[in-house]
KEKE-3310 file (N, C-alpha, C; in steps of 0.2 Angstrom, whole numbers, plus 5000, padded with zeros to 4 digits):
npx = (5462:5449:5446:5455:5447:5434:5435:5439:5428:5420:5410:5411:5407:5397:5401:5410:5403:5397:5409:5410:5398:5400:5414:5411:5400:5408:5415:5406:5405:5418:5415:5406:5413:5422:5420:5412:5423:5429:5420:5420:5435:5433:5423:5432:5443:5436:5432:5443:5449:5441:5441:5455:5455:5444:5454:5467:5460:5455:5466:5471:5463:5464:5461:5472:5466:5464:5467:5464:5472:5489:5491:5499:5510:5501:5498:5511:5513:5505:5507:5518:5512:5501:5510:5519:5509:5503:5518:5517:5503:5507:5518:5509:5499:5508:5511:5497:5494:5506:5501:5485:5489:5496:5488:5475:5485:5487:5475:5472:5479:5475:5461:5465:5471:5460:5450:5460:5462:5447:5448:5455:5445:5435:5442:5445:5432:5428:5437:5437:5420:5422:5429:5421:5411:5420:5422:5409:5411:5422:5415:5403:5410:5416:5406:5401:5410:5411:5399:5402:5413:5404:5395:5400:5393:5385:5367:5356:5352:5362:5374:5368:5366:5380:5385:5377:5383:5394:5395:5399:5413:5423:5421:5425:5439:5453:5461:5466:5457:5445:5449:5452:5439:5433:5438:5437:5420:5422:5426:5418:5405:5411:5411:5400:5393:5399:5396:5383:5383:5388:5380:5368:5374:5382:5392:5408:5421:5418:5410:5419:5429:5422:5418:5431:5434:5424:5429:5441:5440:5432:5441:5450:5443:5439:5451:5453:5447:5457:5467:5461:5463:5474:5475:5464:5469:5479:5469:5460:5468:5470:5480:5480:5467:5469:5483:5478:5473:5465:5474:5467:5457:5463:5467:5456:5451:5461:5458:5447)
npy = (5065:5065:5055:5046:5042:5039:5028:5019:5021:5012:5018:5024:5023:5030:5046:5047:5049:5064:5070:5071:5077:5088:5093:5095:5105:5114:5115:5120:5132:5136:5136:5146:5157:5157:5161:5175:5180:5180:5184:5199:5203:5203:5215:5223:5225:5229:5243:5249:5252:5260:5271:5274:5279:5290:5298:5302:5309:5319:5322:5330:5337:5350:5365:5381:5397:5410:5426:5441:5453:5450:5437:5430:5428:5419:5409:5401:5398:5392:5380:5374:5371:5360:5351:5346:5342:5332:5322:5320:5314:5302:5296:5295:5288:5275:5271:5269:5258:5249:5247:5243:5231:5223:5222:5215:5200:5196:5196:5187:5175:5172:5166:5156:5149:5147:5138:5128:5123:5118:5109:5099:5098:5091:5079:5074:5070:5061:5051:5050:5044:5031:5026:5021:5015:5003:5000:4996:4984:4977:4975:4970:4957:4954:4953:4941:4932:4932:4925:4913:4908:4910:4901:4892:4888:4894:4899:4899:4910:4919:4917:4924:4936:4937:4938:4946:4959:4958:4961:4972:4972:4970:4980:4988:4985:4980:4964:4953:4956:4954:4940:4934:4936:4925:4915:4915:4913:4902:4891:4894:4887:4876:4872:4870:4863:4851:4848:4847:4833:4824:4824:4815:4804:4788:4784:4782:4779:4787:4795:4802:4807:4816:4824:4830:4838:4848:4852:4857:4867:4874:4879:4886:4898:4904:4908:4918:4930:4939:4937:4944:4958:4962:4960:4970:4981:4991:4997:4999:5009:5022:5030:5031:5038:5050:5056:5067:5075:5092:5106:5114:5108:5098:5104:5109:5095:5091:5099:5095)
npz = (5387:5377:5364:5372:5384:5379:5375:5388:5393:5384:5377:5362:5351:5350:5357:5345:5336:5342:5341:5327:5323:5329:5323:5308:5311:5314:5301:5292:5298:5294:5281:5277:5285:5274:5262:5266:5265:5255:5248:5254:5250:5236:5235:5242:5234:5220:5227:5231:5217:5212:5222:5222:5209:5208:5219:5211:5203:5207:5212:5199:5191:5198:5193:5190:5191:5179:5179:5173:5178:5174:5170:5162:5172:5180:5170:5169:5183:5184:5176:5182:5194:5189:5184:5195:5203:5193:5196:5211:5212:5204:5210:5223:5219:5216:5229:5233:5226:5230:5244:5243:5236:5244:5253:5248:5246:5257:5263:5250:5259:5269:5264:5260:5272:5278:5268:5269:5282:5285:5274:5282:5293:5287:5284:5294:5299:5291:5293:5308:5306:5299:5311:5318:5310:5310:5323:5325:5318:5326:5340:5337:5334:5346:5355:5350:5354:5366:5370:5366:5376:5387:5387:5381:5368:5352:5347:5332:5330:5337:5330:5317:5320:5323:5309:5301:5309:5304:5291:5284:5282:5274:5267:5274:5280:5279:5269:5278:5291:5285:5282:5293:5302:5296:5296:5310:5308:5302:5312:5323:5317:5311:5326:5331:5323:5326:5340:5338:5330:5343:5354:5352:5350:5358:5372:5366:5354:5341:5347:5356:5346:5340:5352:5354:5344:5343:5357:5353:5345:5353:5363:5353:5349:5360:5365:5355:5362:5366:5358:5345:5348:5342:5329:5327:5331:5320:5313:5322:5332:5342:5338:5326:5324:5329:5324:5314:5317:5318:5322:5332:5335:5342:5354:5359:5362:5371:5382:5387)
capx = (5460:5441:5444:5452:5442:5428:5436:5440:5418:5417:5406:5416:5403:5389:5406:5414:5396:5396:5413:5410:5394:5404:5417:5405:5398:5416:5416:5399:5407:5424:5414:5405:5419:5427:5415:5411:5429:5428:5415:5425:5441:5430:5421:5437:5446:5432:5432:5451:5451:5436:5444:5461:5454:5445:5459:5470:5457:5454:5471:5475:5456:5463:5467:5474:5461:5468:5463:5465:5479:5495:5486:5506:5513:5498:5500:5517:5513:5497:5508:5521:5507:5499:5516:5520:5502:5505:5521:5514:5499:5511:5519:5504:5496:5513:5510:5494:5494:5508:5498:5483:5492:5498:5480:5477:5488:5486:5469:5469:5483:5469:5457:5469:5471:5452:5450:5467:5460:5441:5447:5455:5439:5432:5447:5445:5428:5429:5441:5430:5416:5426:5432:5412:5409:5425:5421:5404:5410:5426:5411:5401:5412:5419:5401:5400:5415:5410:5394:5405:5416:5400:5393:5400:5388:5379:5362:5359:5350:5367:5376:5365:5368:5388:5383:5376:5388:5401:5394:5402:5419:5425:5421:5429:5446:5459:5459:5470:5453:5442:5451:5450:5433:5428:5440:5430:5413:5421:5428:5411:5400:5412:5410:5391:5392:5402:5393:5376:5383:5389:5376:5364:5378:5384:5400:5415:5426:5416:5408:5425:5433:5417:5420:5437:5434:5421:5435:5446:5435:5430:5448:5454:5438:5443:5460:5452:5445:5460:5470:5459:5465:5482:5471:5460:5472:5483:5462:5458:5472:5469:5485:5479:5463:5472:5487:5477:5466:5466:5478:5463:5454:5467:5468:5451:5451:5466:5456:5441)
capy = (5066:5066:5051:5039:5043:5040:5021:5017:5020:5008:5021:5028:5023:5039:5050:5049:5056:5070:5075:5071:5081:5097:5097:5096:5112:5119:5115:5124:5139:5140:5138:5151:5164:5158:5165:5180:5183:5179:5194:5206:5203:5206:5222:5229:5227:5236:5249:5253:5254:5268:5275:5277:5284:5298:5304:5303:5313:5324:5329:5333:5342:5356:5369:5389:5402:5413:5433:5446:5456:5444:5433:5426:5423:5414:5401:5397:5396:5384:5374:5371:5368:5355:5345:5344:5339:5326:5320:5317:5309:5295:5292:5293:5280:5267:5269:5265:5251:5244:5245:5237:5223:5216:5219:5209:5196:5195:5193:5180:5169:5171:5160:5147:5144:5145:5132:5120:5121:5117:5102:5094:5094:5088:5073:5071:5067:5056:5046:5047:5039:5027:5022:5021:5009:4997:4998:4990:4976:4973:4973:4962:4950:4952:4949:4933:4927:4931:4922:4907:4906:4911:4896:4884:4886:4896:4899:4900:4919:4922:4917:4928:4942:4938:4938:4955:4966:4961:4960:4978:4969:4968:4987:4992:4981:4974:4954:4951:4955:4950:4934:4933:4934:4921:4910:4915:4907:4892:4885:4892:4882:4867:4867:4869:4854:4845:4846:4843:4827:4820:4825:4808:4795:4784:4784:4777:4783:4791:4801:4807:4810:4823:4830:4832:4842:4853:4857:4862:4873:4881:4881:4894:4904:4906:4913:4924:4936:4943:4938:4949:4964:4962:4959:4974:4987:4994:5001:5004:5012:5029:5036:5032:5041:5057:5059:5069:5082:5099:5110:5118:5103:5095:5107:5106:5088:5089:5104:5090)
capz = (5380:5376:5362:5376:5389:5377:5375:5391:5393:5379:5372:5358:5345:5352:5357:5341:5330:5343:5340:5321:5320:5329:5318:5303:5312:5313:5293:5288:5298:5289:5274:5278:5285:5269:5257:5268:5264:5248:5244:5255:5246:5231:5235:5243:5227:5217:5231:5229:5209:5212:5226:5218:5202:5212:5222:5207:5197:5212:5211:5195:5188:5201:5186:5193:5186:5174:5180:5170:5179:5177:5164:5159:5177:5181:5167:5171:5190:5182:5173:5187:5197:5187:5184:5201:5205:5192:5199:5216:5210:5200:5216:5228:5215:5214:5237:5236:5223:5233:5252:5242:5233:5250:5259:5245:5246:5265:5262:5247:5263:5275:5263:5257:5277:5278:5264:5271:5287:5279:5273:5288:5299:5283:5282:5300:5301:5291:5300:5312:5303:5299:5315:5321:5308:5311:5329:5327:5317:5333:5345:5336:5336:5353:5359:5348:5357:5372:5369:5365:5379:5391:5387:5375:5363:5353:5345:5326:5332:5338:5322:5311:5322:5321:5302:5301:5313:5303:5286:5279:5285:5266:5263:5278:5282:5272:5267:5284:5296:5281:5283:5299:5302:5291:5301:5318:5307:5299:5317:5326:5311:5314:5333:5332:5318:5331:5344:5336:5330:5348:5358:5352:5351:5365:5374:5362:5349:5337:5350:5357:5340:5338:5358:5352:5339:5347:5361:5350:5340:5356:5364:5349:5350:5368:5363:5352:5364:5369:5350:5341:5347:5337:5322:5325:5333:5315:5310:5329:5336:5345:5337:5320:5323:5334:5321:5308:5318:5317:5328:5336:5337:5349:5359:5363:5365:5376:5389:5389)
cpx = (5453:5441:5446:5449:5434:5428:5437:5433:5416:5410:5408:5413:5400:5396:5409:5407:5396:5399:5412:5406:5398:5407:5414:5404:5403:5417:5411:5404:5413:5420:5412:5407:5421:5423:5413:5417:5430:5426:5419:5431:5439:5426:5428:5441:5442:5432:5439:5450:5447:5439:5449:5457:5450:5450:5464:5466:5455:5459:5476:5472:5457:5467:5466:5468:5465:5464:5466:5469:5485:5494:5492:5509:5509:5496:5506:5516:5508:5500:5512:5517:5504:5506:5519:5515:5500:5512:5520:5508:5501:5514:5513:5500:5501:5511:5504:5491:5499:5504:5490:5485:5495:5494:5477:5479:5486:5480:5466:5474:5477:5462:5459:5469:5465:5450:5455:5462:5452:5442:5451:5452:5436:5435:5444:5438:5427:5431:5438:5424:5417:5426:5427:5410:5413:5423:5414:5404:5418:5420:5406:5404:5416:5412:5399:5404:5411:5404:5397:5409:5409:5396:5391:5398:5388:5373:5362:5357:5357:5373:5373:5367:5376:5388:5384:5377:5393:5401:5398:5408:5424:5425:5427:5437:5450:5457:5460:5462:5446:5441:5450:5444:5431:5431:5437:5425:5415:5422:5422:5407:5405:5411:5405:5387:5392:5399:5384:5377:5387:5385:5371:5369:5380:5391:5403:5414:5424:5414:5414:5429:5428:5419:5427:5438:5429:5428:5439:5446:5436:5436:5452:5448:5438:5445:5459:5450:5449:5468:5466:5462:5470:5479:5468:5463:5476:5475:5461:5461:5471:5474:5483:5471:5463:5477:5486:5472:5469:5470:5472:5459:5455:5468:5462:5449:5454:5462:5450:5444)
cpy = (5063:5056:5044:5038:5039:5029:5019:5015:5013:5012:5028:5028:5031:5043:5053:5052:5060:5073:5075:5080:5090:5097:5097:5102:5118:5121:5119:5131:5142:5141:5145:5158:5165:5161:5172:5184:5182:5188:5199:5207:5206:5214:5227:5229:5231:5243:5251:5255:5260:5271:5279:5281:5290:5301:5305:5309:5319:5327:5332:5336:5349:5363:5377:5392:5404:5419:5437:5451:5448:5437:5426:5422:5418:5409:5398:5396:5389:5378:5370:5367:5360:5349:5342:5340:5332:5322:5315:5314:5302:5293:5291:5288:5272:5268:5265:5258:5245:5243:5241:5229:5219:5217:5214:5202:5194:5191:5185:5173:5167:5164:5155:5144:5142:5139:5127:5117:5116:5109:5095:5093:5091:5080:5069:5069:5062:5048:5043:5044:5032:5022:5018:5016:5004:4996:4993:4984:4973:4972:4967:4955:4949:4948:4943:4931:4927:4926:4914:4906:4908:4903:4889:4883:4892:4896:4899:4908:4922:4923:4921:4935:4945:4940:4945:4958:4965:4960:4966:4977:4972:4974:4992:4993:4981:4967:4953:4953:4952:4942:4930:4931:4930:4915:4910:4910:4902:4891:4888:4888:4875:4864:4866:4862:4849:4842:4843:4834:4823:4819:4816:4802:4794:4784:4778:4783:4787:4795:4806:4810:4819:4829:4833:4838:4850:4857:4861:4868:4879:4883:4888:4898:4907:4912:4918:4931:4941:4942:4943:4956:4967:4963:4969:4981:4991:4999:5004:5007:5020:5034:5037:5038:5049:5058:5064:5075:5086:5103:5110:5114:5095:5099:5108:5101:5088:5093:5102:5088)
cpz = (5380:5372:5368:5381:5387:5375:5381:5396:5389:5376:5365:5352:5347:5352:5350:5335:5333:5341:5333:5319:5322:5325:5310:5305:5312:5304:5291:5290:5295:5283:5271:5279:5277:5264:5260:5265:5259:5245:5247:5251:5238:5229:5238:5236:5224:5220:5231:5225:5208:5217:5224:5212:5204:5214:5216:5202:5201:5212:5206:5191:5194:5197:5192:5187:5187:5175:5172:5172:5178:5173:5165:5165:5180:5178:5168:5178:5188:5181:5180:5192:5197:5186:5190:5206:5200:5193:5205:5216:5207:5207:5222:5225:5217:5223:5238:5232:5228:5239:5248:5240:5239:5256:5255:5244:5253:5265:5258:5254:5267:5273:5260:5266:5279:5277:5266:5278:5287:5278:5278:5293:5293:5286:5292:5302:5298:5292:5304:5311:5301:5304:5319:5317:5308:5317:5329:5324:5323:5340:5343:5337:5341:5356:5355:5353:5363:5374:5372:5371:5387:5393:5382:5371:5360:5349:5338:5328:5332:5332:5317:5313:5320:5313:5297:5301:5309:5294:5280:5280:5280:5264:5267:5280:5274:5272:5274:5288:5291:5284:5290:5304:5300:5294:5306:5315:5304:5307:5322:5322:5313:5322:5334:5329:5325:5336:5346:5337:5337:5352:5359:5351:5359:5364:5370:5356:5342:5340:5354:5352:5339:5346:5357:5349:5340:5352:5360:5346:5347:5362:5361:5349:5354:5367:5359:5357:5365:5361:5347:5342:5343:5332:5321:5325:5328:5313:5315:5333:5336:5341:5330:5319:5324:5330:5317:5309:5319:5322:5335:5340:5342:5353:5363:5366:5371:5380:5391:5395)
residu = (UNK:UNK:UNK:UNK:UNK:UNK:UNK:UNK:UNK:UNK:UNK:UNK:UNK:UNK:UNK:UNK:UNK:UNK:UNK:UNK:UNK:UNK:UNK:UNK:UNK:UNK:UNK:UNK:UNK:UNK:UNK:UNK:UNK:UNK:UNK:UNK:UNK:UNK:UNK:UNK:UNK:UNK:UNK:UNK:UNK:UNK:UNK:UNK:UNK:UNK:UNK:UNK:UNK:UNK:UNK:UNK:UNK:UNK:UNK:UNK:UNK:UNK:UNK:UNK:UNK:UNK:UNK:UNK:UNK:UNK:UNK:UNK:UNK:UNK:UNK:UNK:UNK:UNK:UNK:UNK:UNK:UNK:UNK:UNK:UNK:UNK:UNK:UNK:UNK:UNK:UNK:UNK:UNK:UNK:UNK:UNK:UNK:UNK:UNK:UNK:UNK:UNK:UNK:UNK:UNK:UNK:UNK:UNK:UNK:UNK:UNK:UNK:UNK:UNK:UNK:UNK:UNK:UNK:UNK:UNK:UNK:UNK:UNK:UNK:UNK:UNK:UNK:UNK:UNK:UNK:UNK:UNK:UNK:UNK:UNK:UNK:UNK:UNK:UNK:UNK:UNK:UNK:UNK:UNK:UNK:UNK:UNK:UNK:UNK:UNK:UNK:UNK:UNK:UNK:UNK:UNK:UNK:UNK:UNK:UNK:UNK:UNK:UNK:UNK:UNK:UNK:UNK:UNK:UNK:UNK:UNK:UNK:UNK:UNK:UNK:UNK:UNK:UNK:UNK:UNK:UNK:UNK:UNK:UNK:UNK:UNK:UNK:UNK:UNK:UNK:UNK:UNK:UNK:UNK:UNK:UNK:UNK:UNK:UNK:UNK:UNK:UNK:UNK:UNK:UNK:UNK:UNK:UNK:UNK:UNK:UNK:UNK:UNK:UNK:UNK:UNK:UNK:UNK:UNK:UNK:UNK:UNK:UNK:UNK:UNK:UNK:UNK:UNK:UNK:UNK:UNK:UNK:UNK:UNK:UNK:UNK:UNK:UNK:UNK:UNK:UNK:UNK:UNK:UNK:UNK:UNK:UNK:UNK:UNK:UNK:UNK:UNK:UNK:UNK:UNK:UNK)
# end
């Protein structure tokens, strides 16, 4: 499939606006179909109602001339004439009102699935817009951690950055990774405290209570690299992103 292939690159941020913007492109053209279909369902309705009312007035303005030998059996032939020509007129009406009324119908199906369809590349981009903005606040703060477990430290630059990537956190998550983030920056701000304040003291027990408290800061920051994913996986998980796309639009994914 296109979308894991496109994560197991770890470029699933660029991937997921290509496939966005296609199905965007797939969504102008149903709209488009859908309106084209729109107006022909519209003009072919007008064109029956004129259509029918010619052939019905075509076949009942066919009157017998009236000669002058035979004057009398050529009114009563007229008349029979014209009532059997009115007859089958009322039933060639009632055939083709019903054969419109279910090209008609047919037609109004065609743009309900136009429109259904329409709003599930819509739904499903969105998702995927979505998924493009959660992912870059799980990268940000893997490449924090990584930072921190790279080399025990890090910078304030690097904390403004963690800052930053995951500032739309609050718009994007629940409280639960909200939360959790904000854990990551208090025990990175306590171990950076920490380790400021031990650096200039001399060996004994205030300067261990502070190494203490630095190692354990950056003990569970550790842990997180590979904890976070439990946290992030309910937002990021591939099935949640793949259960909501378009028929057609997995079966394309699936022949990538």
């Amino acid at each position: 499939m296109i979308l894991s292939a496109v994560i197991r690159n770890k470029r699933f941020g660029n991937h997921g606006r290509e496939h966005a913007e296609f199905e965007f492109a797939v969504a102008r053209y149903g709209a488009r179909l859908r309106d084209k279909t729109t107006s022909l369902l519209t003009n072919f309705s007008t064109f029956t109602k004129v259509a029918r009312a010619k052939i019905i007035q075509a076949l009942i303005s066919s009157p017998m001339r009236c000669h002058s030998v035979g004057c009398g059996m050529a009114n009563q032939t007229q008349s029979a004439t014209q009532s059997d020509t009115q007859n089958f007129a009322a039933r060639f009406q009632r055939a083709v009102t019903l054969f419109f009324s279910i090209a008609t119908l047919f037609l109004s199906v065609a743009v309900v699935v136009l429109a259904w369809q329409q709003w599930r590349v819509a739904d499903t981009k969105l998702r995927l817009d979505l998924f493009d903005r959660r992912y870059k606040v799980y990268d940000a703060t893997k490449q924090f951690l990584a930072v921190i477990i790279r080399e025990a430290r890090f910078t304030h630059s690097q904390l403004i950055e963690f800052n930053i990537g995951t500032s739309d956190a609050e718009f994007l998550f629940r409280a639960d990774v909200v939360d959790y983030l904000g854990q990551i920056r208090k025990r990175a701000v306590h171990m950076w405290t920490a380790q400021r304040l031990y650096e200039p003291l001399p060996v004994g027990d205030e300067r261990s209570r502070h190494v203490m408290a630095a190692h354990d800061d950056l003990s569970w920051l550790s842990d997180q690299i590979t904890a976070m994913t439990k946290t992030f996986t309910p937002y990021l998980g591939f099935a949640n992103v793949r259960s909501r796309v378009v028929p057609f639009l997995k079966f394309f994914s699936a022949s990538r």
